[in-house]
PyMOL Python script that loads the backbone (N, CA, C, O; Angstrom):
from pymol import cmd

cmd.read_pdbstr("""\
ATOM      1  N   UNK A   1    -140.591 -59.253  89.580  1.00  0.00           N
ATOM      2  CA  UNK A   1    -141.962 -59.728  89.560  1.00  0.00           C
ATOM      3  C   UNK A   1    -141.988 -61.042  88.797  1.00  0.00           C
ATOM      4  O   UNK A   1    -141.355 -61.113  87.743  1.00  0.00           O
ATOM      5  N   UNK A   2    -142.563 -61.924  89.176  1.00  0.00           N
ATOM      6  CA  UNK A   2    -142.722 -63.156  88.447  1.00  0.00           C
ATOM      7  C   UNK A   2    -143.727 -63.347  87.785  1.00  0.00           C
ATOM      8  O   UNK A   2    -144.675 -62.572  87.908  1.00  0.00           O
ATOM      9  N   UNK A   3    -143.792 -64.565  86.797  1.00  0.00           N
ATOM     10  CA  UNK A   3    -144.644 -63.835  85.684  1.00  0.00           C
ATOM     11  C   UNK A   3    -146.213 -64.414  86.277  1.00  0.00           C
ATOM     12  O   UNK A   3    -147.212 -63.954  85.725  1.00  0.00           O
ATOM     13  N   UNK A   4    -146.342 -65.167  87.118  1.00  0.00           N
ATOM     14  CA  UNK A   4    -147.454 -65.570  87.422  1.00  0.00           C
ATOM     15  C   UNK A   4    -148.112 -65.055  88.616  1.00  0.00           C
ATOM     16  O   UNK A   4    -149.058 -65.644  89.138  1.00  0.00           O
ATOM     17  N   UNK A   5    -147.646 -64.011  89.034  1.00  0.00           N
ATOM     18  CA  UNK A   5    -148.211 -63.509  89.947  1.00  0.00           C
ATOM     19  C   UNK A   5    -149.673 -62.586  89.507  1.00  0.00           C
ATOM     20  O   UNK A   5    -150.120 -62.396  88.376  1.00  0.00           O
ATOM     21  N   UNK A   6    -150.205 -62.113  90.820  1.00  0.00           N
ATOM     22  CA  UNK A   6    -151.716 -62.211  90.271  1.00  0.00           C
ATOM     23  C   UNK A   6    -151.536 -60.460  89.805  1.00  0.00           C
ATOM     24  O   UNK A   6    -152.463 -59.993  89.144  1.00  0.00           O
ATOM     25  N   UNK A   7    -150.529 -59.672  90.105  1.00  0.00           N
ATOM     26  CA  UNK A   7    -150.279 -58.674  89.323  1.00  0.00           C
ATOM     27  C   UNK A   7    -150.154 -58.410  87.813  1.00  0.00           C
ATOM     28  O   UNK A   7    -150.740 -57.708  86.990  1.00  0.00           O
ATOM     29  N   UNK A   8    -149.009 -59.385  87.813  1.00  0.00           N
ATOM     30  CA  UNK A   8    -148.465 -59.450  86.888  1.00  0.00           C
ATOM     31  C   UNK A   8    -149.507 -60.249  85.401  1.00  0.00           C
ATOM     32  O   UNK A   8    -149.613 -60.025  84.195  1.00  0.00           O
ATOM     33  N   UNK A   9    -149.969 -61.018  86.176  1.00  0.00           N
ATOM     34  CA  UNK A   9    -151.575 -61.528  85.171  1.00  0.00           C
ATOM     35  C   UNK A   9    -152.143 -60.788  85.034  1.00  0.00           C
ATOM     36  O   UNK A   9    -152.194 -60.440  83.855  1.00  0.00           O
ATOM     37  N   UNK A  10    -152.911 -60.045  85.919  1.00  0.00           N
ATOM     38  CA  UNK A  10    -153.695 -58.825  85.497  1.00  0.00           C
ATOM     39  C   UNK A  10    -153.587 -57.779  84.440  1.00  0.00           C
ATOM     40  O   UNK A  10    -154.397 -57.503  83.555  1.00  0.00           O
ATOM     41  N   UNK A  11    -152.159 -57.132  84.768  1.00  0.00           N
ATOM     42  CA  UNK A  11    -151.849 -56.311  83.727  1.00  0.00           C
ATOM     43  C   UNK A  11    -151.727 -56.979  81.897  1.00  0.00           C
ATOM     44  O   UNK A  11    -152.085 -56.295  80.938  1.00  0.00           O
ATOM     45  N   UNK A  12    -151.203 -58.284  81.777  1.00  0.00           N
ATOM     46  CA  UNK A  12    -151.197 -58.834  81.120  1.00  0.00           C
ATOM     47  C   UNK A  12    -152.160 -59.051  80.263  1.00  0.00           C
ATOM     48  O   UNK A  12    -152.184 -58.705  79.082  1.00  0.00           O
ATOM     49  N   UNK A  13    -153.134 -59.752  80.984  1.00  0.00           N
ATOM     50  CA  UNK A  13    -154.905 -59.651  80.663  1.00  0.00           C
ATOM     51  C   UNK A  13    -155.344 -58.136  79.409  1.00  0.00           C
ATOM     52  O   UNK A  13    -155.613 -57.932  78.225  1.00  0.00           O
ATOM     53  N   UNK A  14    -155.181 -57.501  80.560  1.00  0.00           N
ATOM     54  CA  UNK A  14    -155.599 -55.968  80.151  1.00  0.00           C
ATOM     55  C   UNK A  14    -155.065 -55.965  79.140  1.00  0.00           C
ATOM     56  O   UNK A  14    -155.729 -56.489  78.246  1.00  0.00           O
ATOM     57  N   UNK A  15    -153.396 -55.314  78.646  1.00  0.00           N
ATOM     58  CA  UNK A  15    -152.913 -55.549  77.938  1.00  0.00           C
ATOM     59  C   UNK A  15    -153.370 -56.025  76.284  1.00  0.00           C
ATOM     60  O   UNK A  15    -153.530 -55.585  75.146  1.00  0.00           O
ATOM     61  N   UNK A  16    -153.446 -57.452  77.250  1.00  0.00           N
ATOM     62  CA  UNK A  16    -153.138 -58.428  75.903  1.00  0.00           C
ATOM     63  C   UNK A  16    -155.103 -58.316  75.157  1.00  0.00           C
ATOM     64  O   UNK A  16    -155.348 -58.588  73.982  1.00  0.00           O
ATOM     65  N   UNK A  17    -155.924 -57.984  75.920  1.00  0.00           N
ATOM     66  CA  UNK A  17    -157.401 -58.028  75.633  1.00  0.00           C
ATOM     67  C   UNK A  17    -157.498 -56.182  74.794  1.00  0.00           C
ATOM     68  O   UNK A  17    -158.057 -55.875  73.741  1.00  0.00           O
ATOM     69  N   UNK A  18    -156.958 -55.558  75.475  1.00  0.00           N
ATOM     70  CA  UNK A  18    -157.158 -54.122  74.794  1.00  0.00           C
ATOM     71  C   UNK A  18    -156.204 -54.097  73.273  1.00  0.00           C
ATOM     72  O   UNK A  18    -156.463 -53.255  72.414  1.00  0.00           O
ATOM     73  N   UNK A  19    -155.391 -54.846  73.131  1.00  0.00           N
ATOM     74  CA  UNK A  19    -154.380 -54.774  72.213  1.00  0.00           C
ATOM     75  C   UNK A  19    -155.084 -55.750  71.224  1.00  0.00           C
ATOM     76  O   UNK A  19    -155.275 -55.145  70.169  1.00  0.00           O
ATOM     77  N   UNK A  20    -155.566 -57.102  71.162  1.00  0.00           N
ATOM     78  CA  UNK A  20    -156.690 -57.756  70.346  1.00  0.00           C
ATOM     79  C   UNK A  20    -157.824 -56.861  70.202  1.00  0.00           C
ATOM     80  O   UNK A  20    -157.974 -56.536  69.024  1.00  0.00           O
ATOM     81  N   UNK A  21    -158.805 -56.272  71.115  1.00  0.00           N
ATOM     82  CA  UNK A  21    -159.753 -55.217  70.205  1.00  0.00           C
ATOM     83  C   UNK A  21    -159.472 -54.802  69.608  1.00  0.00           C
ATOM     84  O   UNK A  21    -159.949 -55.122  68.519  1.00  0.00           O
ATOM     85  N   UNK A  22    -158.233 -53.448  69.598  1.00  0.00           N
ATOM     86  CA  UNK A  22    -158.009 -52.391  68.839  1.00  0.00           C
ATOM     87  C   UNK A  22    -157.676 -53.056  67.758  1.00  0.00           C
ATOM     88  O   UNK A  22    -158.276 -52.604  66.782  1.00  0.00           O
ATOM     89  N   UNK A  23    -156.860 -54.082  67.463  1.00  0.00           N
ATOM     90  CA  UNK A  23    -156.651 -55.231  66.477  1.00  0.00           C
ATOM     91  C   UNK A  23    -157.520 -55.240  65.286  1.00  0.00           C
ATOM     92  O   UNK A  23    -157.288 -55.037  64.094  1.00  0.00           O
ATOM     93  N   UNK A  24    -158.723 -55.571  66.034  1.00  0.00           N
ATOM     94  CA  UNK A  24    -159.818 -56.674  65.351  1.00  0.00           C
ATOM     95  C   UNK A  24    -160.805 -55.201  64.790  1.00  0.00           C
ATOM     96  O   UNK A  24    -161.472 -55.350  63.766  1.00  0.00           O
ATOM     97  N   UNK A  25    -160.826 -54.346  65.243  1.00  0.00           N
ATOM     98  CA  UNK A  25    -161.220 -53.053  64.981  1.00  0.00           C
ATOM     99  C   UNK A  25    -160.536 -52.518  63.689  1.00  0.00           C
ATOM    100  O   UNK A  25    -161.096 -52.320  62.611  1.00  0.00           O
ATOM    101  N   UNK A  26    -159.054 -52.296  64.029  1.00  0.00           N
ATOM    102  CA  UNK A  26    -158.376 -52.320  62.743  1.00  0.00           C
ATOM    103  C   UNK A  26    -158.450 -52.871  61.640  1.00  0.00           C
ATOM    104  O   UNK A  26    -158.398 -52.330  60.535  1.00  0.00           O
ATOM    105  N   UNK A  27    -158.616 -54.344  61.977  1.00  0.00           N
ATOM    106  CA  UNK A  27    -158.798 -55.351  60.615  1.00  0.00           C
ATOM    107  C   UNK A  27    -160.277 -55.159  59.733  1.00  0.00           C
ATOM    108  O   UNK A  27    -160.375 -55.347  58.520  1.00  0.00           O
ATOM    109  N   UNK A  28    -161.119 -54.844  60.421  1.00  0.00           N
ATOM    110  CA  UNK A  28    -162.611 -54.174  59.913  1.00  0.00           C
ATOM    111  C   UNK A  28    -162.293 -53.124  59.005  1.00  0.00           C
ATOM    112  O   UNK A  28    -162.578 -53.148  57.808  1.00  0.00           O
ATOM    113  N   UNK A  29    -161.566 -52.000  59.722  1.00  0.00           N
ATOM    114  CA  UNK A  29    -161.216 -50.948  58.397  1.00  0.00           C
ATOM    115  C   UNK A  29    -160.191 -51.088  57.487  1.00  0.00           C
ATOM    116  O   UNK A  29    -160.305 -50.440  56.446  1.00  0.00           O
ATOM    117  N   UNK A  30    -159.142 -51.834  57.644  1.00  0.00           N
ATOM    118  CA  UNK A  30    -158.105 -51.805  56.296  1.00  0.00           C
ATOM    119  C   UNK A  30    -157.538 -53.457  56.147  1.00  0.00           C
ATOM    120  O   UNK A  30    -158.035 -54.402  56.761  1.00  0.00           O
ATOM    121  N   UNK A  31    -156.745 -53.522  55.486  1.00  0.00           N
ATOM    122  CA  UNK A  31    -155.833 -54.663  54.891  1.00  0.00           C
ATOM    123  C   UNK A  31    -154.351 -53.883  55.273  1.00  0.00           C
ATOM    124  O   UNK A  31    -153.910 -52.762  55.017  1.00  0.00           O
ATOM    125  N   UNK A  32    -153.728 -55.270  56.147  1.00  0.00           N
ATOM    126  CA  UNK A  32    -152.404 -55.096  55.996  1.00  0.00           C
ATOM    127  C   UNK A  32    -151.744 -56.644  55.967  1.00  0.00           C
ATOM    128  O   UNK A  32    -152.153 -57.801  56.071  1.00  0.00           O
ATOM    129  N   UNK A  33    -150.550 -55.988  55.774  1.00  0.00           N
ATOM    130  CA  UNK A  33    -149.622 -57.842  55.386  1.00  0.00           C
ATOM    131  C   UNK A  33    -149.832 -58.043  57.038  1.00  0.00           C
ATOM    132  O   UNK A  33    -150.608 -57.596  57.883  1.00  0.00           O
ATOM    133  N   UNK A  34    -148.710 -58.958  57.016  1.00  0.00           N
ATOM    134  CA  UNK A  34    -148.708 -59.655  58.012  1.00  0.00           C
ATOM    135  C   UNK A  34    -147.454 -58.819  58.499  1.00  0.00           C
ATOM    136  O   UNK A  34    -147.508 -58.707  59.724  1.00  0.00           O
ATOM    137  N   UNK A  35    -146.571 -58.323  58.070  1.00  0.00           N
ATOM    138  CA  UNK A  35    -145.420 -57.665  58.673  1.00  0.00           C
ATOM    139  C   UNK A  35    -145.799 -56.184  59.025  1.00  0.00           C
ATOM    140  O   UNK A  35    -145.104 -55.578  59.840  1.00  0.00           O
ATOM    141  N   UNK A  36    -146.885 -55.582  58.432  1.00  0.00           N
ATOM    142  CA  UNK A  36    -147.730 -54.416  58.948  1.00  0.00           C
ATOM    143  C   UNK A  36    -147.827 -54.898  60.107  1.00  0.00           C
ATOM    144  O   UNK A  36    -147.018 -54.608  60.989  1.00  0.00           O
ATOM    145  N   UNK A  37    -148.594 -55.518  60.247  1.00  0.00           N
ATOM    146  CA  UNK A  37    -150.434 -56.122  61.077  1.00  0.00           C
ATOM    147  C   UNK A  37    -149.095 -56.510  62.897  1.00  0.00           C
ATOM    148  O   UNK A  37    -149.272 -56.116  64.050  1.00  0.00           O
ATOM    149  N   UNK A  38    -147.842 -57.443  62.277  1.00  0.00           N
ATOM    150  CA  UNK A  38    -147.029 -57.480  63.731  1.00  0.00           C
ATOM    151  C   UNK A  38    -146.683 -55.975  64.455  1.00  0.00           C
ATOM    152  O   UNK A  38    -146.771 -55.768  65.665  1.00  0.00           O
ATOM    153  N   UNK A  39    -146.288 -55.017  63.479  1.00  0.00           N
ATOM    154  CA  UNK A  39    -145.620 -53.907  63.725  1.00  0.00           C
ATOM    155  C   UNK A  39    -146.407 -52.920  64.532  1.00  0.00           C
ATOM    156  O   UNK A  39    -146.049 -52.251  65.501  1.00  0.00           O
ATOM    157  N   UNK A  40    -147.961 -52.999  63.699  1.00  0.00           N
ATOM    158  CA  UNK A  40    -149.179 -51.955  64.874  1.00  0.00           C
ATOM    159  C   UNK A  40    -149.607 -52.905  66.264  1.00  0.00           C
ATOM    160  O   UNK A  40    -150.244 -52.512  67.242  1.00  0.00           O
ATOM    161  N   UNK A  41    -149.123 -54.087  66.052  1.00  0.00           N
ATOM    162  CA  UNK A  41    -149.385 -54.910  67.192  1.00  0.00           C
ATOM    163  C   UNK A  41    -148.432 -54.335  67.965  1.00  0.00           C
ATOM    164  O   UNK A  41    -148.821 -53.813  69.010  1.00  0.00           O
ATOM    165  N   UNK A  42    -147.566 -54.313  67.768  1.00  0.00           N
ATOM    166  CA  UNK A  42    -146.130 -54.076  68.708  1.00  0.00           C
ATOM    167  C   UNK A  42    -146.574 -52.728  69.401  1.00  0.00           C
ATOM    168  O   UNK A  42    -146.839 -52.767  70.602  1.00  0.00           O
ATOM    169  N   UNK A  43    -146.652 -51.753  68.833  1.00  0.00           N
ATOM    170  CA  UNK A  43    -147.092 -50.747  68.620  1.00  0.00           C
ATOM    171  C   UNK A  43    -148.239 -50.307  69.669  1.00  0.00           C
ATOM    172  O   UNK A  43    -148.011 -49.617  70.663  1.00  0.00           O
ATOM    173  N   UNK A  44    -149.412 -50.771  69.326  1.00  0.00           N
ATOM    174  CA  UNK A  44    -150.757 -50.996  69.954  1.00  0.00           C
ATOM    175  C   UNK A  44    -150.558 -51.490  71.565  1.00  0.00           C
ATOM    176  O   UNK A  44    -151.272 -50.969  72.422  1.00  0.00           O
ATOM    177  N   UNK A  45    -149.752 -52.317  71.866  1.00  0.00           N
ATOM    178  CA  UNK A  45    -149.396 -53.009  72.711  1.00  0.00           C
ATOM    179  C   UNK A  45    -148.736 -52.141  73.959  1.00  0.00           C
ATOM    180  O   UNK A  45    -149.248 -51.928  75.058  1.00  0.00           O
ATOM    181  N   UNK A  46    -147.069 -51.574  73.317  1.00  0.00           N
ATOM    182  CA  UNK A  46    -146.734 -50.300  73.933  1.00  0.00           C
ATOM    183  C   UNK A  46    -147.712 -49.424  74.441  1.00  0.00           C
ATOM    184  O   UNK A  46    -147.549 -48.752  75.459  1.00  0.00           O
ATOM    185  N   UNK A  47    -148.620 -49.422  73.817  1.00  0.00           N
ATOM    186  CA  UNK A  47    -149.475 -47.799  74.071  1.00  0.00           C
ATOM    187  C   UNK A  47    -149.906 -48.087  75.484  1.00  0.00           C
ATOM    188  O   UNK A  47    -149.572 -47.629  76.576  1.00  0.00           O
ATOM    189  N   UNK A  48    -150.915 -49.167  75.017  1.00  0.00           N
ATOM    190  CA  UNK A  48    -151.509 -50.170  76.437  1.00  0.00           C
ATOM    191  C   UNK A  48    -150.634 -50.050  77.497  1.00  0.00           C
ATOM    192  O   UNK A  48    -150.821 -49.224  78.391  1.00  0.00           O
ATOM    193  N   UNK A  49    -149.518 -50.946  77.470  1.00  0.00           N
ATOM    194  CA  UNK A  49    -148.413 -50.899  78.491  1.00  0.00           C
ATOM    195  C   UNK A  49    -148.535 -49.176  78.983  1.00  0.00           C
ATOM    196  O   UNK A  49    -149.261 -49.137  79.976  1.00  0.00           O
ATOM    197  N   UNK A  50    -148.215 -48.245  78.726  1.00  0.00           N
ATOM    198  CA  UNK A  50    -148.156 -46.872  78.555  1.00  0.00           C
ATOM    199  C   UNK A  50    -148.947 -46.266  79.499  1.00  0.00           C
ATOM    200  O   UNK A  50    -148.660 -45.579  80.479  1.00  0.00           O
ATOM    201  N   UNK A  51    -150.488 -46.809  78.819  1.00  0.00           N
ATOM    202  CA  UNK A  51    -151.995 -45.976  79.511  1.00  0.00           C
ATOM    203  C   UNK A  51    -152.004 -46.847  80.579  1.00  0.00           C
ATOM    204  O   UNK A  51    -152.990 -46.642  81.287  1.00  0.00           O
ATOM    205  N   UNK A  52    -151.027 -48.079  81.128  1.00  0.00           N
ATOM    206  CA  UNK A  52    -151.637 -48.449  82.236  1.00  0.00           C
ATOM    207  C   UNK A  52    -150.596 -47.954  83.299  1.00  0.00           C
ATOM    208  O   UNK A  52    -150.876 -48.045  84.494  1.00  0.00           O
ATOM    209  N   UNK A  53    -149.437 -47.447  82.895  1.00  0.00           N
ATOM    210  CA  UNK A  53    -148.609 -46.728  83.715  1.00  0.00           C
ATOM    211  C   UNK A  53    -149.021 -45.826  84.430  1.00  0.00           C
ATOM    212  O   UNK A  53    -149.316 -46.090  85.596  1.00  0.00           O
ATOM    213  N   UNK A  54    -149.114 -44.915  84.079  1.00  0.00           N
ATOM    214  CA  UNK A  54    -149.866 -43.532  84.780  1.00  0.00           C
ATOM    215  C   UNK A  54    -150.498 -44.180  86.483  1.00  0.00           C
ATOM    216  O   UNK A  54    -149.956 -44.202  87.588  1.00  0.00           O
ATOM    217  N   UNK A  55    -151.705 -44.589  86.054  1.00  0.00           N
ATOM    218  CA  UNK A  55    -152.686 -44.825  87.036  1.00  0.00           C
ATOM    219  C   UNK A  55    -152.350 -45.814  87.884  1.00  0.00           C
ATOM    220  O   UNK A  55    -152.818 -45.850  89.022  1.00  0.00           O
ATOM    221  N   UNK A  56    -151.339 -46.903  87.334  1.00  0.00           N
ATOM    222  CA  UNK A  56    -150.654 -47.944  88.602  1.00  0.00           C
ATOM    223  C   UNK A  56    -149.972 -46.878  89.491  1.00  0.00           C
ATOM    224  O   UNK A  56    -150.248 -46.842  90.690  1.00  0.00           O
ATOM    225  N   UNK A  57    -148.858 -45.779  88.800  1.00  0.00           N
ATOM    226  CA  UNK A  57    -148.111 -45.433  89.535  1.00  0.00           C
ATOM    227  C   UNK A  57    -148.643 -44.644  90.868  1.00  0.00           C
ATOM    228  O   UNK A  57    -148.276 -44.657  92.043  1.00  0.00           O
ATOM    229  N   UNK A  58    -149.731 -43.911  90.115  1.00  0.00           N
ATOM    230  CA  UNK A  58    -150.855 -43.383  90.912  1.00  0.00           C
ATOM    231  C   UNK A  58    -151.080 -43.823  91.891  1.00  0.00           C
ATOM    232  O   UNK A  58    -151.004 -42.967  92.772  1.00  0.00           O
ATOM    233  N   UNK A  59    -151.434 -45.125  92.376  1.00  0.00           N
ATOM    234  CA  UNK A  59    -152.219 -46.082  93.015  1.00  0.00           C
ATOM    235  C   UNK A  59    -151.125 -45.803  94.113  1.00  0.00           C
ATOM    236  O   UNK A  59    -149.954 -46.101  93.876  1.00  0.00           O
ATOM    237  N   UNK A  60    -151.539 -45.158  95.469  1.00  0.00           N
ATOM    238  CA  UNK A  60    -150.598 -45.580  96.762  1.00  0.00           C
ATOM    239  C   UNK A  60    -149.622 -44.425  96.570  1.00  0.00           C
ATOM    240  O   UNK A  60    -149.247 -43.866  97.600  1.00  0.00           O
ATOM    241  N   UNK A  61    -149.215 -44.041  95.551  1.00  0.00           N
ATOM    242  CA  UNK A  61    -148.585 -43.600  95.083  1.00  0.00           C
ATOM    243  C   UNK A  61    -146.540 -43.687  95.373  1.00  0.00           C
ATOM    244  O   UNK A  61    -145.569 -42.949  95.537  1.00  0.00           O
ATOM    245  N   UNK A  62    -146.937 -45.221  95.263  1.00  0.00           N
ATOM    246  CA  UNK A  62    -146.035 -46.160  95.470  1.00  0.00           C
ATOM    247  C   UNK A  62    -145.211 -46.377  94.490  1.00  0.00           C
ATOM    248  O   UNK A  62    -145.663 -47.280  93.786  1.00  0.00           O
ATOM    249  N   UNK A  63    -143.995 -45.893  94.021  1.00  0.00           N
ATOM    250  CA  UNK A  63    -143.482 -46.076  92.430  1.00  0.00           C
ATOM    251  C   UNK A  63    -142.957 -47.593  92.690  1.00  0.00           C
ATOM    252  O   UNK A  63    -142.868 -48.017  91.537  1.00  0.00           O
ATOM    253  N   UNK A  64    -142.488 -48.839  93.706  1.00  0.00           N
ATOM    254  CA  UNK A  64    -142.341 -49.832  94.149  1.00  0.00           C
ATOM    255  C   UNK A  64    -143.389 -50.556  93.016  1.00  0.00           C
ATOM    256  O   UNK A  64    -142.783 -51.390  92.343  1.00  0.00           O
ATOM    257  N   UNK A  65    -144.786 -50.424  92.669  1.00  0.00           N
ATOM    258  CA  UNK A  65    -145.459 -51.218  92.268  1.00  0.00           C
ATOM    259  C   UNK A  65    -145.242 -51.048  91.073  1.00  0.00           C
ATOM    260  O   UNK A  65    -145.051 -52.133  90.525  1.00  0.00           O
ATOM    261  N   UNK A  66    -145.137 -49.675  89.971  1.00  0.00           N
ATOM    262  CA  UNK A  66    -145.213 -49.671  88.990  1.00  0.00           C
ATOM    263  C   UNK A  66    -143.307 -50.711  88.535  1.00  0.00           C
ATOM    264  O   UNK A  66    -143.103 -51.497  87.611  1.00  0.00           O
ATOM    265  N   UNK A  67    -142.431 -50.284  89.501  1.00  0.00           N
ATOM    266  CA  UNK A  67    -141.656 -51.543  89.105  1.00  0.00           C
ATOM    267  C   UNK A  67    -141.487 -52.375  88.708  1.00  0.00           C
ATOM    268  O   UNK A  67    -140.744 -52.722  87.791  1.00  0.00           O
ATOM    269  N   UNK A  68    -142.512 -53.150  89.661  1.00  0.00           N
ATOM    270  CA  UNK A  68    -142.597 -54.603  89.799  1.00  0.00           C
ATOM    271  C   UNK A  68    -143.427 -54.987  89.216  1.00  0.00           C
ATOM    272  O   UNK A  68    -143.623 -56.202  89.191  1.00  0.00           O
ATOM    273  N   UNK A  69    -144.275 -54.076  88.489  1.00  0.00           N
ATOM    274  CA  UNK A  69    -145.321 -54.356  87.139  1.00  0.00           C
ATOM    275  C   UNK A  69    -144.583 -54.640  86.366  1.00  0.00           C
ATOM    276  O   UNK A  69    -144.439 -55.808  86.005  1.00  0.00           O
ATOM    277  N   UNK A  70    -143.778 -53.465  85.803  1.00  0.00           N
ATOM    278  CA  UNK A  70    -143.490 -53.565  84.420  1.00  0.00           C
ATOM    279  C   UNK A  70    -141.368 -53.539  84.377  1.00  0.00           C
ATOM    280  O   UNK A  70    -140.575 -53.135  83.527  1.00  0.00           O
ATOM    281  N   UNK A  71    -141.191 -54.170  85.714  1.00  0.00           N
ATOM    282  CA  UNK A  71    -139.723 -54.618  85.675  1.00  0.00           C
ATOM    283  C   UNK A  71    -138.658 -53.512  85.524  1.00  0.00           C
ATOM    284  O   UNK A  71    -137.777 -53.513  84.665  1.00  0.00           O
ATOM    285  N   UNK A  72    -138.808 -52.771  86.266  1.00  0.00           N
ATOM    286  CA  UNK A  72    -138.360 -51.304  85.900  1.00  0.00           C
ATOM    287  C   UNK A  72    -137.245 -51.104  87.270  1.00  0.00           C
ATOM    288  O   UNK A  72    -137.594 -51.624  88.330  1.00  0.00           O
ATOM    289  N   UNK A  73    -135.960 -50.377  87.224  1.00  0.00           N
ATOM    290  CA  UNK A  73    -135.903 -50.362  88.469  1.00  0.00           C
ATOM    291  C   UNK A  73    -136.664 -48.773  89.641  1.00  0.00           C
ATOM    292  O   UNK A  73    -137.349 -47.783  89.384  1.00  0.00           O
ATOM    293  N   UNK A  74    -136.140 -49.246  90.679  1.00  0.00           N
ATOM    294  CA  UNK A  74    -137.183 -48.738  91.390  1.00  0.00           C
ATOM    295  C   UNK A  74    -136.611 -46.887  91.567  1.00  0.00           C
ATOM    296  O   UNK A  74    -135.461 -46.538  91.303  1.00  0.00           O
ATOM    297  N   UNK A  75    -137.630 -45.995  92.020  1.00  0.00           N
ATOM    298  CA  UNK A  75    -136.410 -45.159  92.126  1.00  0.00           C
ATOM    299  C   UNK A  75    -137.526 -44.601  93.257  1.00  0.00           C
ATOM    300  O   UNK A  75    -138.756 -44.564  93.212  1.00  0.00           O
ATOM    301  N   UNK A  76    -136.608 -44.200  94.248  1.00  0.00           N
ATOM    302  CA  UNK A  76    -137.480 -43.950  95.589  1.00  0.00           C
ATOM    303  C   UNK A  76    -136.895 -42.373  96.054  1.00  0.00           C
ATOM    304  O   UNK A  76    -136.733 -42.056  97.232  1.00  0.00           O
ATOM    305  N   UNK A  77    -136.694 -41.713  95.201  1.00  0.00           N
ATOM    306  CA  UNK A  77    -135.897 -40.432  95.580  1.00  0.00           C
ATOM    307  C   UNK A  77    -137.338 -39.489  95.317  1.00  0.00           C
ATOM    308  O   UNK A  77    -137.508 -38.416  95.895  1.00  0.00           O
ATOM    309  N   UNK A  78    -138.207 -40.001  94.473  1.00  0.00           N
ATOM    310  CA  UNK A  78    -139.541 -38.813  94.407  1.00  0.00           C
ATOM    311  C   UNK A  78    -140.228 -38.546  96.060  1.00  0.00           C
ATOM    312  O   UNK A  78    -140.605 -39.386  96.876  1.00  0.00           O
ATOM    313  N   UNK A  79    -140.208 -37.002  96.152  1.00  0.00           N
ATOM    314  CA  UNK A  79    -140.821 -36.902  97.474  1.00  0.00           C
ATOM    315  C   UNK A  79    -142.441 -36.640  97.066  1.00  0.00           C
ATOM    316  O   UNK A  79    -142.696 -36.544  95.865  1.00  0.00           O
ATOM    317  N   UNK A  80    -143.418 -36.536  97.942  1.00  0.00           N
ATOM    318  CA  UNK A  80    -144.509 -36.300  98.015  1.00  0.00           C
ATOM    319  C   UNK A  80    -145.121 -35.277  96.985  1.00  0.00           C
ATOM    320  O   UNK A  80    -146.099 -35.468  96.262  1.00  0.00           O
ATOM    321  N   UNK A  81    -144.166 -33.904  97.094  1.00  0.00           N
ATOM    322  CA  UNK A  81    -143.926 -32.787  96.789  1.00  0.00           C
ATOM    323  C   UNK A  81    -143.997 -32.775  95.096  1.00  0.00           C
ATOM    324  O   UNK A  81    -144.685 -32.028  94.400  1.00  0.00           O
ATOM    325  N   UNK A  82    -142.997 -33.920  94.623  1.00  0.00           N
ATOM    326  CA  UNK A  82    -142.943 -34.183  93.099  1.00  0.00           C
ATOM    327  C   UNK A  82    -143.640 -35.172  92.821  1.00  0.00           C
ATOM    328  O   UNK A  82    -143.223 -35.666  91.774  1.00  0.00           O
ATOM    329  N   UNK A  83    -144.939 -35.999  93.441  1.00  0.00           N
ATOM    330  CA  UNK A  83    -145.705 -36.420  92.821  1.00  0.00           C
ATOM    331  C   UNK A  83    -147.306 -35.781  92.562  1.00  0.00           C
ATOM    332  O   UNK A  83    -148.058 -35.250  93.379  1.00  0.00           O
ATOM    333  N   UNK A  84    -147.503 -36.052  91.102  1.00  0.00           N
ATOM    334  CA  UNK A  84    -148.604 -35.170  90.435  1.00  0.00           C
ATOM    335  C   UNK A  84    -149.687 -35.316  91.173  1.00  0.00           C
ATOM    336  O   UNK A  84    -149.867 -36.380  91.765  1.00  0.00           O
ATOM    337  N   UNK A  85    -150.788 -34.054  91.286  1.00  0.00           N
ATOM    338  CA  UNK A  85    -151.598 -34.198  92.371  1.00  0.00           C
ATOM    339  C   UNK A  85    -152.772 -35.094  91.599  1.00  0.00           C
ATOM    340  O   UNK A  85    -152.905 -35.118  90.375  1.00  0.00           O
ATOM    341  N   UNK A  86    -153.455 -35.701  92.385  1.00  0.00           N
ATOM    342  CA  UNK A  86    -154.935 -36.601  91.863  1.00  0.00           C
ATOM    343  C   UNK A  86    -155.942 -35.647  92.326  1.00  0.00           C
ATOM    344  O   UNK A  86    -156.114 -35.182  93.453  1.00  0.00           O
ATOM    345  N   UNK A  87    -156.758 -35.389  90.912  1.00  0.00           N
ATOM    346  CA  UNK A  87    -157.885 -35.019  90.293  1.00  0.00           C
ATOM    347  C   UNK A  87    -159.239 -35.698  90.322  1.00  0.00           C
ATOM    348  O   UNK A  87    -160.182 -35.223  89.690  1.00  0.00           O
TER     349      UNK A  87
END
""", "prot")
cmd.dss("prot")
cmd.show_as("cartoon", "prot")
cmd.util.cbc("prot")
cmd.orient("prot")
């Protein structure tokens, strides 16, 4: 996936906008250094990446996309059968 594709922006966006709230939310309730404050970033960030997995993979239920989201390789051996049902 390249980085400018309109996927690959998107998720990014999300990402990078949900990971500054929770941020700026944080900074309201406590004090941390600056070597804290990178580490729950890092942190915060993963999660994001994380919660947006699920529901890409979902989508089509195409594991091809969640790949090429998040650079993963592909694995095309899941049958129908082993993907989780939608609710």
């Amino acid at each position: 996936m390249t980085p400018d594709s309109p996927l690959s922006l998107a998720a990014e966006e999300w990402i990078t906008d949900l990971t500054a709230a929770e941020m700026e939310r944080l900074r309201k309730r406590t004090t941390l250094t600056a070597a804290e404050a990178q580490e729950v970033c890092r942190s915060v960030r993963s999660i994001a990446q994380q919660m947006m997995l699920v529901p890409v993979s979902m989508w089509q239920g195409d594991p091809r996309l969640v790949a090429d989201l998040f650079d993963l390789p592909v694995t095309m051996n899941q049958t129908q059968e082993d993907r989780p049902c939608r609710s």
